[in-house]
C-alpha positions in Angstrom: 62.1 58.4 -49.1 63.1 61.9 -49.9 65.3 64.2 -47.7 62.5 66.4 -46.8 60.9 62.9 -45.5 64.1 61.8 -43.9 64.6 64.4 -42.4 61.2 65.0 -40.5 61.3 61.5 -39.3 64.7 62.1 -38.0 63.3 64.7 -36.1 60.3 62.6 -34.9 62.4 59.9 -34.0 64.7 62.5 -31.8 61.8 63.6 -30.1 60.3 60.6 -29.0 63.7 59.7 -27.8 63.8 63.1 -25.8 60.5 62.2 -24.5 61.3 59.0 -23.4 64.6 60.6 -21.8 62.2 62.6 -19.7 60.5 60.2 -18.4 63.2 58.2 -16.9 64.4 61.5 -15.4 66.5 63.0 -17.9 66.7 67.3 -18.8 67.6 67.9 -22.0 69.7 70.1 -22.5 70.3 70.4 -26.2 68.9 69.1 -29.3 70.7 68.7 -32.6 73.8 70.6 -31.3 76.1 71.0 -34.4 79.7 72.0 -35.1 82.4 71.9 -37.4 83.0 68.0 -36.7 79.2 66.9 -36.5 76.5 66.9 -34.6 75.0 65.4 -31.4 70.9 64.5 -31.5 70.5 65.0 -28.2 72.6 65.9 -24.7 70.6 64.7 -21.3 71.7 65.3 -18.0 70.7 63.5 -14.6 72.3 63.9 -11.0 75.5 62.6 -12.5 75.8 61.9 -15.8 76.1 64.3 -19.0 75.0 61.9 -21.5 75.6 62.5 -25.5 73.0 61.0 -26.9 72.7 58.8 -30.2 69.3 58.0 -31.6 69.0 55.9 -34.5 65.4 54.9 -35.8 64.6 51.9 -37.6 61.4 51.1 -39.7 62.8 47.4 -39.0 65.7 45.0 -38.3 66.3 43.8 -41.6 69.6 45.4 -41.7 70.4 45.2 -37.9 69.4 47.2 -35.1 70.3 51.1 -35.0 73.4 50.4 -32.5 74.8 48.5 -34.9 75.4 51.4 -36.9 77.3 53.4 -34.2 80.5 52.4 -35.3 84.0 53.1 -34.8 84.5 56.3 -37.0 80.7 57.3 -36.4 82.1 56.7 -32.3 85.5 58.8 -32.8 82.9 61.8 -34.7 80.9 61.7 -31.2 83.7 61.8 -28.8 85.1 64.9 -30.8 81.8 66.3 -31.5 81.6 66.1 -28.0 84.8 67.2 -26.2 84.1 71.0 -28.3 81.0 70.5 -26.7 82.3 69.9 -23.1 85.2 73.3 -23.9 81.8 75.4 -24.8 79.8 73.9 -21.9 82.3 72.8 -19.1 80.6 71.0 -16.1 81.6 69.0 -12.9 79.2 66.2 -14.4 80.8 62.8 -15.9 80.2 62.4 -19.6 78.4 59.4 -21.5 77.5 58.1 -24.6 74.1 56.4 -24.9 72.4 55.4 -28.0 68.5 55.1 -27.9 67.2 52.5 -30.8 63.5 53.5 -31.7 61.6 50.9 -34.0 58.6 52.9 -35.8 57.7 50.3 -38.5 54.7 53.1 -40.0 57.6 55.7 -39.5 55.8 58.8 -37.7 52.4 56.7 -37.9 53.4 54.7 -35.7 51.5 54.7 -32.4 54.5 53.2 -30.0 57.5 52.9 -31.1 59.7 50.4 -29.6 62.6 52.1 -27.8 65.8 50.9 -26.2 68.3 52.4 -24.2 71.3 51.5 -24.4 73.7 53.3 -21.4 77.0 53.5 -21.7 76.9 52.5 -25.1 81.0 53.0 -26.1 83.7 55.2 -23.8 
């Protein structure tokens, strides 16, 4: 897969996450929000939560599930990511880190990807 290709089924896979989000109640309130030290796919709110989101698509599980790749450095990269994102957008709102998994095994063909949401994913 090229990185034209790559990068479209990011973006597929980052708005079925977001739609999925919406669903269970979450705004979003950013997409792809970049800085200096990386970037976040997606940041979600609900009543309490502001909730850095994480997706990671798979096509399948040969090489483990998409959480599995949310390491420690890729972790440490989201909390700082983050924390300039808090300075830039302070709220009164408790912060999380969730990871949504989407399973698309004919990529953006796919007619339902299998998602899971995993809350609270690291602190």
């Amino acid at each position: 897969m090229n990185k034209t290709n790559s990068r479209l089924l990011g973006r597929w896979g980052e708005g079925q996450a977001a739609q999925f989000l919406q669903q269970k109640g979450y705004t979003i309130t950013a997409a792809r929000w970049s800085c200096r030290f990386g970037e976040i796919d997606l940041v979600a709110e609900n009543q309490e939560y502001l909730v850095f989101v994480e997706v990671k698509l798979r096509k399948n599980a040969v090489y483990g599930s998409g959480a599995e790749f949310v390491h420690g450095a890729k972790q440490q990269k989201l909390k700082t990511t983050a924390m300039l994102y808090l300075q830039q957008h302070p709220t009164e709102k408790q912060p999380r880190f969730d990871v949504v998994e989407l399973l698309a095994p004919n990529g953006m063909e796919t007619k339902a990807p299998e998602i899971r949401h995993i809350v609270d994913a690291f602190s």
